[in-house]
MIVEX-798484 format. One record per residue (C-alpha): residue number from 1; residue in three letters; x, y, z. Coordinates in pm, whole numbers, plus 50000, padded with zeros to 5 digits. Example, Ala and Ser with C-alpha at 12.3 -4.5 7.8 and 13.67 -1.06 7.14 Angstrom:
REM MIVEX-798484
PT   num   residuo       x       y       z
PT     1       ALA   51230   49550   50780
PT     2       SER   51367   49894   50714
This chain:
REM MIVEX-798484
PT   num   residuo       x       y       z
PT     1       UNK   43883   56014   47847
PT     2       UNK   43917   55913   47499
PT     3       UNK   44326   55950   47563
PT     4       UNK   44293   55674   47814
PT     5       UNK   44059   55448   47571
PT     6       UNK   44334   55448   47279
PT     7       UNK   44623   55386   47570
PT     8       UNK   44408   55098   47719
PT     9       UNK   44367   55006   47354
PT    10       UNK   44678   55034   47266
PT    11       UNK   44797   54814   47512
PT    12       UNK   44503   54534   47435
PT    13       UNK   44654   54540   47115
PT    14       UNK   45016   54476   47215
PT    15       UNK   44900   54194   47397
PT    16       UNK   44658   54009   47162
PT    17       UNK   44929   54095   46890
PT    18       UNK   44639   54327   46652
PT    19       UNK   44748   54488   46405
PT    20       UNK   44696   54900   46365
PT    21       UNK   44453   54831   46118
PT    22       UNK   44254   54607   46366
PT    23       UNK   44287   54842   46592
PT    24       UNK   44145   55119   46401
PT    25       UNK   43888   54899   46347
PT    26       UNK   43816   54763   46680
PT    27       UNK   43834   55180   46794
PT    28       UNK   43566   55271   46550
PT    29       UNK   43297   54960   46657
PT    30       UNK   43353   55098   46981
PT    31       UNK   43276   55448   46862
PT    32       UNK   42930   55296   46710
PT    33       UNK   42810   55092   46973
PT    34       UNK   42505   55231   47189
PT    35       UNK   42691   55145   47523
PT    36       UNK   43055   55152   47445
PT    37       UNK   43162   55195   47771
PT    38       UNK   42988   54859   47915
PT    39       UNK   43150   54711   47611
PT    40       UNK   43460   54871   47673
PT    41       UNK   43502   54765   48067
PT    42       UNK   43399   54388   47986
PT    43       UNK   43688   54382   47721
PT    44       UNK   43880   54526   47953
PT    45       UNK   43852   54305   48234
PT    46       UNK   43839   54015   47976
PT    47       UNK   44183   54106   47867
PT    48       UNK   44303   54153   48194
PT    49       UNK   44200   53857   48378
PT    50       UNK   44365   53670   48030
PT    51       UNK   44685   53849   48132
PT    52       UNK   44628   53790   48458
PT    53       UNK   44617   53458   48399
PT    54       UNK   44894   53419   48170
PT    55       UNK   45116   53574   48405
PT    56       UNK   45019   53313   48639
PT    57       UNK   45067   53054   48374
PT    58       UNK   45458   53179   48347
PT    59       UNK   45475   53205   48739
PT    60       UNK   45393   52824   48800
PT    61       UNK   45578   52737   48471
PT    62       UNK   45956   52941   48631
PT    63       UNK   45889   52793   48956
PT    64       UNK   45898   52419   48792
PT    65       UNK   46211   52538   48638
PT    66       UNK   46392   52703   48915
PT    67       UNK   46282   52424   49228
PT    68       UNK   46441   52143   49077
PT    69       UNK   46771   52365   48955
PT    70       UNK   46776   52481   49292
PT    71       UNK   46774   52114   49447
PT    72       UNK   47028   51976   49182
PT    73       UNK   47225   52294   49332
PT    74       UNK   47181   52167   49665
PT    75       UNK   47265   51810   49579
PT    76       UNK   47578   51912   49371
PT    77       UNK   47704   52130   49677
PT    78       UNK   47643   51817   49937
PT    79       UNK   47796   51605   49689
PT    80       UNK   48091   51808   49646
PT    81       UNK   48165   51895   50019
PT    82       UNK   48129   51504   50067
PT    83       UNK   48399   51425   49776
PT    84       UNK   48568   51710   49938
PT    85       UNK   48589   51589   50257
PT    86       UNK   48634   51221   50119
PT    87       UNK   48924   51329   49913
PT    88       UNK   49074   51548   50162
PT    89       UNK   49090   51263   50407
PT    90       UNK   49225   51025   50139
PT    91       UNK   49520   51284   50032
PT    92       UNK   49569   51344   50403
PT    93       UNK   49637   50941   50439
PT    94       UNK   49831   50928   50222
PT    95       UNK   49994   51241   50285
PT    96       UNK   50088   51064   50626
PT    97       UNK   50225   50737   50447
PT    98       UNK   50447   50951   50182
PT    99       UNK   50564   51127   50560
PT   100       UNK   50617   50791   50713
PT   101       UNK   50778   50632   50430
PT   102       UNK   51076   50980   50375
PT   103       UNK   51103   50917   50808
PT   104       UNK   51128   50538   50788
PT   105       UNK   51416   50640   50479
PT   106       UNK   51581   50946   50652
PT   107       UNK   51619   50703   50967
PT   108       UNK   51763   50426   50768
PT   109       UNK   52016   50634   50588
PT   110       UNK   52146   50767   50940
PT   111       UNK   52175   50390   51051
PT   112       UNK   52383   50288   50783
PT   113       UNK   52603   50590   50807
PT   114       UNK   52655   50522   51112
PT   115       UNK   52699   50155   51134
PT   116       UNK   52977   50289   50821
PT   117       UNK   53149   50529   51053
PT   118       UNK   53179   50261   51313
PT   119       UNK   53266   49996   51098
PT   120       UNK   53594   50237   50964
PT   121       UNK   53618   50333   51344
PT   122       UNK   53664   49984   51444
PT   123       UNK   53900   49883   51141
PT   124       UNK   54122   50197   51222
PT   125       UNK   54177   50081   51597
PT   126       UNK   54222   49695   51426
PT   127       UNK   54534   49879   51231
PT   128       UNK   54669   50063   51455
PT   129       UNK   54695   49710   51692
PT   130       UNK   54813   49514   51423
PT   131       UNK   55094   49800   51354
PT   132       UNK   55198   49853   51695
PT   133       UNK   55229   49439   51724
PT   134       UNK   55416   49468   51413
PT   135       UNK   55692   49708   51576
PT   136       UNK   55685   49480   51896
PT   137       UNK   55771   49190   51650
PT   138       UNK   56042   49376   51482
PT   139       UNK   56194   49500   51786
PT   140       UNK   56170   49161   51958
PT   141       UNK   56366   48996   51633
PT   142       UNK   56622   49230   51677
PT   143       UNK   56691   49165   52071
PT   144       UNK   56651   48803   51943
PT   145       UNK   56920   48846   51646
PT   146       UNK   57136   49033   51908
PT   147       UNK   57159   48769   52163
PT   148       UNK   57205   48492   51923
PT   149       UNK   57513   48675   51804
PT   150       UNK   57640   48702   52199
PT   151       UNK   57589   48324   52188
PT   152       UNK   57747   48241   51881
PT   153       UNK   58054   48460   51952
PT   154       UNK   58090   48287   52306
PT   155       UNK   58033   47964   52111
PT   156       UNK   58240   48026   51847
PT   157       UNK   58584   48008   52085
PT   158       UNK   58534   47626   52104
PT   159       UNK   58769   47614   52362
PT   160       UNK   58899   47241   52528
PT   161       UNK   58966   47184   52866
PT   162       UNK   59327   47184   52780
PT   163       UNK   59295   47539   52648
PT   164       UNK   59100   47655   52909
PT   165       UNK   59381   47504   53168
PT   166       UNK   59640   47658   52937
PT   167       UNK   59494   48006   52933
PT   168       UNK   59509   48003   53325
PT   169       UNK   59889   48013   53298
PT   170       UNK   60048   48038   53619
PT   171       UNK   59718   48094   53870
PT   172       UNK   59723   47944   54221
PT   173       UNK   59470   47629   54203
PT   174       UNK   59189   47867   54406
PT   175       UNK   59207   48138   54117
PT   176       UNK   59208   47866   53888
PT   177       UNK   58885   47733   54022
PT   178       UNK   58724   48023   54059
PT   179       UNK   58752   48124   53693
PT   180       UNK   58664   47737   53592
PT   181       UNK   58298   47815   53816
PT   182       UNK   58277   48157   53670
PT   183       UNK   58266   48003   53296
PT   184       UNK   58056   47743   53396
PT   185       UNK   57817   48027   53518
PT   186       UNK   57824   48230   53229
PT   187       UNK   57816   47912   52959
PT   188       UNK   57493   47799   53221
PT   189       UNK   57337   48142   53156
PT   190       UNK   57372   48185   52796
PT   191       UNK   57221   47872   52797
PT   192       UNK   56929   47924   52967
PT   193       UNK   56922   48287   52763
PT   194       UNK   56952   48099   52435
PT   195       UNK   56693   47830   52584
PT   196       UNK   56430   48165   52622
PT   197       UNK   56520   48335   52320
PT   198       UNK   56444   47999   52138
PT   199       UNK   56132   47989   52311
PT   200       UNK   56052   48393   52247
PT   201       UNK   56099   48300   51861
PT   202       UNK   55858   48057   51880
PT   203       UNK   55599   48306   52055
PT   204       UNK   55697   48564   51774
PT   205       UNK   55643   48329   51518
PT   206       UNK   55301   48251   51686
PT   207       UNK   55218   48597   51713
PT   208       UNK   55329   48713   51327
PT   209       UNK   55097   48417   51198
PT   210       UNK   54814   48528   51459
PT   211       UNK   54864   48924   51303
PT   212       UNK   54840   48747   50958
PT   213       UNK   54520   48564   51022
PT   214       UNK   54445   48910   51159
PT   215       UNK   54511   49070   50824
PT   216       UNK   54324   48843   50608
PT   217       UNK   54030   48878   50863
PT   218       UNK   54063   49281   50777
PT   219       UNK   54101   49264   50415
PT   220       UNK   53749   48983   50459
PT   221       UNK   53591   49263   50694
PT   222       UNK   53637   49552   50419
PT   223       UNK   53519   49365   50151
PT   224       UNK   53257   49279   50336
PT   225       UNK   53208   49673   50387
PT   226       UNK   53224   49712   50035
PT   227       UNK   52935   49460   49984
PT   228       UNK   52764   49676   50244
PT   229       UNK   52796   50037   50108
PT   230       UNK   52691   49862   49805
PT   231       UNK   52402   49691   49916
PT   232       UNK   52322   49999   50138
PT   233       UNK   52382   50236   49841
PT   234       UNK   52131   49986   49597
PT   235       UNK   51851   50009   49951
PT   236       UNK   51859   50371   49928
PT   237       UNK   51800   50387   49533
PT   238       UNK   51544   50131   49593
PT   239       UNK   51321   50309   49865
PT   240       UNK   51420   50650   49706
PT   241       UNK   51235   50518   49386
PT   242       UNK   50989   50328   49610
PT   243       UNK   50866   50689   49788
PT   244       UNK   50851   50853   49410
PT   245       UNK   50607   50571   49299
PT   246       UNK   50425   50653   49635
PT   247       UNK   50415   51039   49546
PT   248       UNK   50288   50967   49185
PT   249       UNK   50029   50663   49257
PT   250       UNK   49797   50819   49416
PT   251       UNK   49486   50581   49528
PT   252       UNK   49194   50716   49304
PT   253       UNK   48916   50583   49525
PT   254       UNK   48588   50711   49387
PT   255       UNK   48372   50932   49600
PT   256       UNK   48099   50805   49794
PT   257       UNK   47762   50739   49570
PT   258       UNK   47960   50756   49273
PT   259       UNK   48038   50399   49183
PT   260       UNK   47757   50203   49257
PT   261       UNK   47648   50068   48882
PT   262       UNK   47525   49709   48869
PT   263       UNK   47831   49501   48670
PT   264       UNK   47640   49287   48444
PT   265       UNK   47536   48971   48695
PT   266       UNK   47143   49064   48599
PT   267       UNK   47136   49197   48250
PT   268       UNK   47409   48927   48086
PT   269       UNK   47725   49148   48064
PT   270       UNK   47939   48932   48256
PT   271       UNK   47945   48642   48059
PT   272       UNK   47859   48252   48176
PT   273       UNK   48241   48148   48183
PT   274       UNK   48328   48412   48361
PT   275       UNK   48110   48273   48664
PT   276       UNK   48215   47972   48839
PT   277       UNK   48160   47747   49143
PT   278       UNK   48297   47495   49377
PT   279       UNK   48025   47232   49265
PT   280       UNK   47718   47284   49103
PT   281       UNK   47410   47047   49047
PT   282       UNK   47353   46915   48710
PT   283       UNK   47176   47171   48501
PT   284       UNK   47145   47425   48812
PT   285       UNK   47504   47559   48730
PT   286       UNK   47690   47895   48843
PT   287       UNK   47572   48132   48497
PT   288       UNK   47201   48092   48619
PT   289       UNK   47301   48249   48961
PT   290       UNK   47210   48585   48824
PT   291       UNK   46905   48779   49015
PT   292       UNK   46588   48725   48907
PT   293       UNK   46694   48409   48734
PT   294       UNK   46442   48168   48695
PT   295       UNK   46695   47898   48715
PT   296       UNK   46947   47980   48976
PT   297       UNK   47267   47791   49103
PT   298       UNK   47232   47489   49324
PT   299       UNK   47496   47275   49437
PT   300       UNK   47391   46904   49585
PT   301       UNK   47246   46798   49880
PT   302       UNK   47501   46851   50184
PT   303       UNK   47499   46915   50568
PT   304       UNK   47771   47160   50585
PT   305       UNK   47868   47434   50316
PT   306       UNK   48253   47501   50238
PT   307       UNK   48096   47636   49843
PT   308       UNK   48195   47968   49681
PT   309       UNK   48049   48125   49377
PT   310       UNK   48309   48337   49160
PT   311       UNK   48298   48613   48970
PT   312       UNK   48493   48757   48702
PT   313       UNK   48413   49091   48584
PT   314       UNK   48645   49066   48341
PT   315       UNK   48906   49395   48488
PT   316       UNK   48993   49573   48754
PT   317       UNK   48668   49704   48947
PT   318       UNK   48631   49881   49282
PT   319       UNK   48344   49684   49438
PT   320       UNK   48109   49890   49656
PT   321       UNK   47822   49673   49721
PT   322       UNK   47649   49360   49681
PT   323       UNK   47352   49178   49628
PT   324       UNK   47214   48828   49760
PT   325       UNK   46852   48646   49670
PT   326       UNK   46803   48290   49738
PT   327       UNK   46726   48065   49455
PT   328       UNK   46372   48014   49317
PT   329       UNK   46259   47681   49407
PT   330       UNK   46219   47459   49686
PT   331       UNK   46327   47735   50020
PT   332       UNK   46662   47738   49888
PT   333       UNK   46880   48021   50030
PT   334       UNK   47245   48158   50176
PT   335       UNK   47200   48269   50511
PT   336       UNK   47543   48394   50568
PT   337       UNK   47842   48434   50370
PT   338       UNK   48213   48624   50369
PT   339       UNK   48359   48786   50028
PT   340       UNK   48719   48762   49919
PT   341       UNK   48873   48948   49594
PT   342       UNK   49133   48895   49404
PT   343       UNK   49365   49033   49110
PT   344       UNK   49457   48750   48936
PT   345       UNK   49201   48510   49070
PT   346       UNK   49507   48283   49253
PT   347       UNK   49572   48560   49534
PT   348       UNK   49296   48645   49754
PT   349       UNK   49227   48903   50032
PT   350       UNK   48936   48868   50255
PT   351       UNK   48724   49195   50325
PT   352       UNK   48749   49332   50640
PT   353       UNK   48641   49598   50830
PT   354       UNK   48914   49719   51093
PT   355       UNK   49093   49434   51039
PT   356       UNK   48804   49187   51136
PT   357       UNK   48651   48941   50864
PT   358       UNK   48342   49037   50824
PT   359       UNK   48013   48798   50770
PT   360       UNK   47770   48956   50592
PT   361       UNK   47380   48835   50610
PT   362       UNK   47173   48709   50308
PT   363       UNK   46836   48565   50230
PT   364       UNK   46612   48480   50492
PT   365       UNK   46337   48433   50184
PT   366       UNK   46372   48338   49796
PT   367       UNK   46213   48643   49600
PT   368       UNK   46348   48965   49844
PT   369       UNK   46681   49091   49707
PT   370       UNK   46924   49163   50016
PT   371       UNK   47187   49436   49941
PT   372       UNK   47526   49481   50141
PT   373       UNK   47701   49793   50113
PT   374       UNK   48091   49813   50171
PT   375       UNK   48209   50011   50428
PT   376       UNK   48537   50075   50247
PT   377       UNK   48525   49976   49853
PT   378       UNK   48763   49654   49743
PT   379       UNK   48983   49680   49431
PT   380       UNK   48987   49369   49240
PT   381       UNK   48877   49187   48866
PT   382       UNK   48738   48842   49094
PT   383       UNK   48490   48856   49373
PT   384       UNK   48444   48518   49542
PT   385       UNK   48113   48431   49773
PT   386       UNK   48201   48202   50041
PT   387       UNK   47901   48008   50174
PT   388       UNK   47926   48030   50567
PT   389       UNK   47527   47872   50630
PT   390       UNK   47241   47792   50450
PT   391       UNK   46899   47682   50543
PT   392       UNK   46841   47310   50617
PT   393       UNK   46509   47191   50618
PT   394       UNK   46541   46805   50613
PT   395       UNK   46375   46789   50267
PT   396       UNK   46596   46953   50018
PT   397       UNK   46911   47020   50208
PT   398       UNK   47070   47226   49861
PT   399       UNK   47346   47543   49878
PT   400       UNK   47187   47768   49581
PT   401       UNK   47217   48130   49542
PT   402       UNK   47139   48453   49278
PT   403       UNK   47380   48748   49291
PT   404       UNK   47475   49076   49160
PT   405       UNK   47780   49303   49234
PT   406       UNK   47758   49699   49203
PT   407       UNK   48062   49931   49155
PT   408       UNK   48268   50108   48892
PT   409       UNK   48571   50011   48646
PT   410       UNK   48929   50113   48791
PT   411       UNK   49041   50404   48537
């Protein structure tokens, strides 16, 4: 029994932290005392309700700990399998351009090789005509150069009628006749030979200036090939570099719920020159147009909008969302609007969604802040409002606004 007292002891005193002195101490008061065992169960249960308690204590204290690590955990694994996913369909676009772009290229090469081969296909044929021509010429110069030399030798007797009598001799008047008509028949056929072979030169000559147009047409037509392997050659280079620039830019749009930080419209970042407006009433201008103002941006009294408030946020930003409250006095407020952004604020691109402009709602009060969120985010340094209605109420027909844009810088 007394075994069990110094264990329980023992352990009382590893808990309250005594020291073996104390303990001693504490042992031998309980050894005095008239009812040391009442004693002894109330310190008991006194110390073990305490450690009861503590333990209880450290219970609630790990469970604060561990329930919101094991929620971050959660959120960091839906986060990530959204990036993932978001990322995977990104790379997998432009997985499908980079595969588009080397088809579009591989196609193009085969067309120009092609339209090469045919080119030197149809050149070859246009040599072979113009040398085959060229032996048709040659041989029809030498039939030409053989038959003047017939005519010139029967020419060349320049024989008189006298002669021609004389050479008869002796021949009965009929014979002498007959050979008279037979030289008229032959001088009457070289004639008309000479006559065509006169007229064949001319066609030759025809023809050999026709084959030499011909020729400078070919020599035009290959240096016009040259120009074209060139040019082809320089288009190849081009989209080969093109598709590495492709490969190596890869869009770094950030994942969803990642680049949503308010720019600066609100708390003065983006500086008063750097917002500007189509018109602006005097002392109402576009740096007040900043939520929460107490000034806001007004523009005069009109009966049809065609204003814009601009933005610039001073670099390259992916825009995600925006924000819209009407302006603080007198039921001022932008019903409807469209956005455009821009790179160099001369160049602007409407936002769309599948290819449709897209008109986004805005204040239907002047204190409630209406937020837009982008389907797709828009890269760009100047955002542009474009005031599509407004609310007219026949005593202060004003265009006034208060913005603020949300996103991320480009990296």
């Amino acid at each position: 029994m007394f075994i069990r007292i110094l264990l329980v002891l023992n352990f009382i005193a590893g808990v309250r932290g005594l020291t073996p002195a104390e303990l001693q101490q504490c042992t031998a008061n309980l050894a005095c005392s008239i009812d040391y065992k009442d004693v002894f169960q109330t310190k008991l249960d006194n110390a073990t309700h305490i450690v009861e308690l503590e333990l209880e204590i450290l219970r609630h204290q790990t469970n604060n700990l561990i329930l919101p690590l094991e929620a971050r955990v959660n959120s960091l694994e839906a986060n990530h399998s959204q990036q993932t996913t978001t990322t995977n369909a990104v790379l997998g676009k432009l997985q499908n351009d980079v595969n588009y772009d080397r088809q579009y290229l591989v196609n193009l090469t085969q067309g120009l090789y092609i339209l090469n081969d045919e080119f030197h296909r149809e050149n070859m044929i246009r040599y072979q005509d113009v040398h085959k021509l060229v032996l048709e010429l040659n041989t029809a110069k030498n039939d030409i150069a053989t038959l003047q030399t017939a005519v010139k030798a029967l020419l060349g007797h320049n024989l008189t009628a006298n002669q021609i009598v004389g050479s008869l001799g002796t021949a009965s008047c009929a014979d002498k006749d007959s050979e008279i008509a037979q030289m008229k028949n032959n001088l009457t056929y070289y004639m008309n030979a000479l006559t065509s072979t006169n007229k064949a030169l001319e066609n030759v000559r025809a023809l050999e200036t026709f084959l030499q147009s011909q020729v400078v047409q070919l020599k035009a037509n290959l240096t016009k090939a040259e120009s074209v392997n060139h040019i082809k050659d320089n288009l190849i280079v081009s989209l080969q570099n093109q598709l590495r620039a492709a490969q190596l830019n890869v869009p770094t749009v950030p994942p969803p719920g990642t680049c949503e930080d308010a720019l600066g419209m609100k708390n003065g970042k983006i500086a008063d020159s750097s917002i500007t407006a189509s018109e602006s009433q005097p002392g109402y201008g576009p740096e007040h147009a900043r939520l929460d103002n107490g000034q806001g941006w007004y523009t005069p009294e009109r009966s049809s909008s065609q204003d814009y408030l601009q933005i610039d946020t001073g670099s390259m930003h992916y825009i995600t969302k925006v924000a819209t409250q009407g302006a603080p006095c007198c039921d001022v407020m932008v019903t409807n609007y469209t956005l455009q952004y821009s790179t160099d604020g001369v160049n602007w691109k409407d936002y769309r969604k599948d290819c449709a402009l897209q008109y986004l709602t805005g204040n239907r009060d002047t204190v409630t802040v209406v937020e837009q969120k982008l389907a797709e985010p828009v890269l760009g340094r100047f955002i542009r409002f474009n005031v599509k209605n407004f609310k007219t109420n026949g005593a202060s027909n004003y265009v006034g606004m208060r913005v603020e844009l949300y996103g991320c810088k480009k990296n």
